[in-house]
N, C-alpha and C positions, 0 to 999 in steps of 0.2 A: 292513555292514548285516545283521542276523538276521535267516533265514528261515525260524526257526519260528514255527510255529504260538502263539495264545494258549492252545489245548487242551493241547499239547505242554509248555509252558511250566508251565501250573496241571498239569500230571502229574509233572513233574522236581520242584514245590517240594514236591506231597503225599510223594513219595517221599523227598524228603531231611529230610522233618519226621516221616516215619513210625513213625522208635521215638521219636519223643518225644511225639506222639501216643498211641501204645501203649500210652507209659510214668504218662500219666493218666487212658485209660479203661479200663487193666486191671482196676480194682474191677468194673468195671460189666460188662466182658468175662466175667469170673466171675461175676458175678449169673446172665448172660442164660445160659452156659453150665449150669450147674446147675438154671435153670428147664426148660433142651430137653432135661436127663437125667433130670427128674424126673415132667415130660408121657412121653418114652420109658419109661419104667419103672412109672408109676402107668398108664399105657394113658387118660390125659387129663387135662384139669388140674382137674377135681375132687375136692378131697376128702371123702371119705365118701357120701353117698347118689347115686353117678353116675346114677343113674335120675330124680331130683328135682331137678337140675342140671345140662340140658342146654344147650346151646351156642342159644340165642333172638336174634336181631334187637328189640332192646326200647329204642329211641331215644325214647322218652315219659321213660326215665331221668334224661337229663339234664335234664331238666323237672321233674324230681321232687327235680333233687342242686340248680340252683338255690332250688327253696323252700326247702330245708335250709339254704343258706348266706344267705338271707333273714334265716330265723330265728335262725340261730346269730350271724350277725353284725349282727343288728340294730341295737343301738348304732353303729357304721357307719353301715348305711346310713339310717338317721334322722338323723344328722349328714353324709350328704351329699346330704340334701332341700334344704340353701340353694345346692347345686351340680346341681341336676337340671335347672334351666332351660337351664345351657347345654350340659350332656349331649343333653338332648332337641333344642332347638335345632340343635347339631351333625347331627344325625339326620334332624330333620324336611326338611332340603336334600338328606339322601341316604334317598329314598322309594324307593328297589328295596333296600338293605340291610335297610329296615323289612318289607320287602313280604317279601323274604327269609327272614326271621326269622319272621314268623306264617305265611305258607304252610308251611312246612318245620314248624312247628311244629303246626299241625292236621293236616297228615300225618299224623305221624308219633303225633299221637295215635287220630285215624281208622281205618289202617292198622295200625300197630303196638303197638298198646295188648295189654300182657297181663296175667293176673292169673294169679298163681302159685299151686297150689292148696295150699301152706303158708300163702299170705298170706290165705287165704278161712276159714284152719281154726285156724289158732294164736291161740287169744287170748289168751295168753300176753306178745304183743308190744306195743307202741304202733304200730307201725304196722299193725295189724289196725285197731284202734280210727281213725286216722288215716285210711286205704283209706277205711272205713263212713263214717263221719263226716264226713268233707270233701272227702277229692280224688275219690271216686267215689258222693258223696253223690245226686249227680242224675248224668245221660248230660252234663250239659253243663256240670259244675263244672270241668273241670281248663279247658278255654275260656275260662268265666269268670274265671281264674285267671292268663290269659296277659300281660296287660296287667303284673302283678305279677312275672313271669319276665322278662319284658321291659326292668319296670326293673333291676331284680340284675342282669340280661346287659350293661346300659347301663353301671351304677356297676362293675362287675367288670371289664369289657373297661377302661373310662378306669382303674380304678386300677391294673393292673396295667401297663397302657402309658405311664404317666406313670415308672415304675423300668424298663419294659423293650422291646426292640424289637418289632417286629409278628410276626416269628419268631419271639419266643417266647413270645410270646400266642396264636399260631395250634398251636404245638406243645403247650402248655398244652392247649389243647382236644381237640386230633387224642389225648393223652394219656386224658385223661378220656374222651372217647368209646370208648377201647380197652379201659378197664378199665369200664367201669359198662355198654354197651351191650350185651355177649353174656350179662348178667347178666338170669335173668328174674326177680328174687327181687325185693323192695322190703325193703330192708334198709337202718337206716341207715349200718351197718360197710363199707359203700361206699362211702359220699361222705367219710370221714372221712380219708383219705389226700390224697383230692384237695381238700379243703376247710384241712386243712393245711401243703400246697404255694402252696395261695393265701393262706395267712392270711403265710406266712414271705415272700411275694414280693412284697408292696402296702407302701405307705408305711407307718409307722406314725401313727398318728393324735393327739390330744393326751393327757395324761393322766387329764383327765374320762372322756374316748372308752374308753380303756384300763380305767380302773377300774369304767367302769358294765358290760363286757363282764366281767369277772371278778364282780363280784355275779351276773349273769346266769348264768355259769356253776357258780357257789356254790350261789345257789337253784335249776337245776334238777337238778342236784347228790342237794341235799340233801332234793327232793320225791320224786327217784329212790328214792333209801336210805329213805324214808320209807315210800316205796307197799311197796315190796319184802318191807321186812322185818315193816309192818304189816297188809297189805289182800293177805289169800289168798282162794284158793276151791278149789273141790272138782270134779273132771273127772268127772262117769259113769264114765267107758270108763277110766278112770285103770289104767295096769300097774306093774310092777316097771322099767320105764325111765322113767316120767312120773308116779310114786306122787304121793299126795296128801299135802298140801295144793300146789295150784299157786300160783307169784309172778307177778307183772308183771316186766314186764325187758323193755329194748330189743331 
C-alpha cells in the first residue's frame, strides 16, 4: 500500500513532465522574459510620453472593449437575438451573477471613471467625437448603456464556452482585465488584440454571418480611407510636430 501523499504524487508527475513542459512554453518563456528586460531598461512599460501614461485603475474599460465588440461583431450578435431567450433565461435563475455584474459595473463606473486629458483634446480621433457624443453624453449615458454590455457579456461568455472550458473563459477575462485596466487612455488599439483572441476562439457562424461581418468591415474600411484622405482641418496652435492640415484617424 502507498503512503504518499496526493500532493507528493501531483509533485513527482510535474517534475517528471518538466522538460516537456518547458519544451512548449519556451516561446512564451522568452516573450515574458524580454518583456521584464525591457520594463528593466526603459524604467516602465511605457513607451514614449511616460508622463501621459501612467499606470491608473480604469475598470469602466472593459465596459468600453464590450461596446467595441458589440459593434465590430455585430452581425453576430443580431444573429444570436433568436438564442437570447435562453441565454437570459439561463441567468434570470442565477440573480446574484446578475446582481454581480451591474453592481460591479456602476462601481466601477462611479469610482473609477477617468478621462484622459488626450481623450478631452485630440480631435484628431473618433473616440474624442465618441467620448462627446455618446458614452459621456450626459452623467448617466454609459448606465444607460449597461443593459446593452450586459448582453455582449451574455452572448460572449455562452460562445466562447460552448468551444471551451470555464478555465478558460475566466483566464480570457482575468487576460483582458491585465491588459486594458491600468490603461487610462480610451483607445480603440486596445481592445483589438483581445477582440481577436475572441473572434479566433468562438464557433464560427454560417456563411451569411461571415460575409455580412466582412461587408461590415469593407465599408467602415473604406469610410475610414475616405474621411482621412478627404475631410481636413486646420489646428490654431498647429507646430512643426502636428503642421497643418489635420486628418481624422482612429
Amino acid at each position: 500500500v502507498s503512503t504518499q501523499s496526493t500532493g507528493e504524487i501531483a509533485i513527482k508527475v510535474i517534475i517528471r513532465h518538466l522538460r516537456h513542459y518547458l519544451y512548449l512554453m519556451w516561446p512564451y518563456l522568452l516573450v515574458i522574459l524580454g518583456f521584464g528586460v525591457f520594463v528593466v531598461y526603459n524604467g516602465s512599460i511605457t513607451v514614449g510620453d511616460k508622463a501621459a501614461h501612467k499606470f491608473v485603475l480604469h475598470f469602466p474599460q472593459f465596459l468600453y472593449f464590450l461596446l467595441f465588440l458589440t459593434a465590430f461583431s455585430l452581425p453576430h450578435m443580431l444573429q444570436r437575438l433568436r438564442y437570447s431567450h435562453l441565454t437570459v433565461l439561463n441567468y434570470v435563475f442565477k440573480p446574484v451573477h446578475v446582481l454581480l455584474f451591474f453592481v460591479s459595473a456602476v462601481l466601477s463606473l462611479y469610482f473609477f471613471k477617468y478621462e484622459h486629458p488626450y481623450l478631452l483634446a485630440d480631435n484628431r480621433h473618433y473616440t474624442f467625437y465618441i467620448w462627446r457624443k455618446i458614452l459621456n453624453r450626459t452623467p448617466t449615458m454609459m448606465y444607460m448603456l449597461l443593459p446593452v454590455v450586459f448582453y455582449t457579456y451574455l452572448n460572449m461568455v455562452a460562445l466562447l464556452s460552448t468551444v471551451h472550458s470555464k478555465f478558460f473563459v475566466l483566464l480570457y477575462f482575468v487576460c483582458c482585465a491585465a491588459q486594458m485596466v491600468p490603461v487610462g487612455l480610451l483607445e480603440f488599439r486596445y481592445y483589438i488584440l483581445p477582440y481577436l483572441l475572441y473572434r479566433l476562439h468562438v464557433p464560427q457562424h454560417s456563411w451569411i454571418v461571415l460575409f455580412l461581418e466582412l461587408c461590415q468591415y469593407t465599408l467602415i474600411n473604406l469610410i475610414t480611407v475616405k474621411i482621412f484622405l478627404n475631410k481636413t482641418f486646420d489646428w490654431e496652435t498647429a507646430d512643426e510636430l502636428s503642421p497643418n492640415p489635420q486628418r481624422f484617424m482612429w
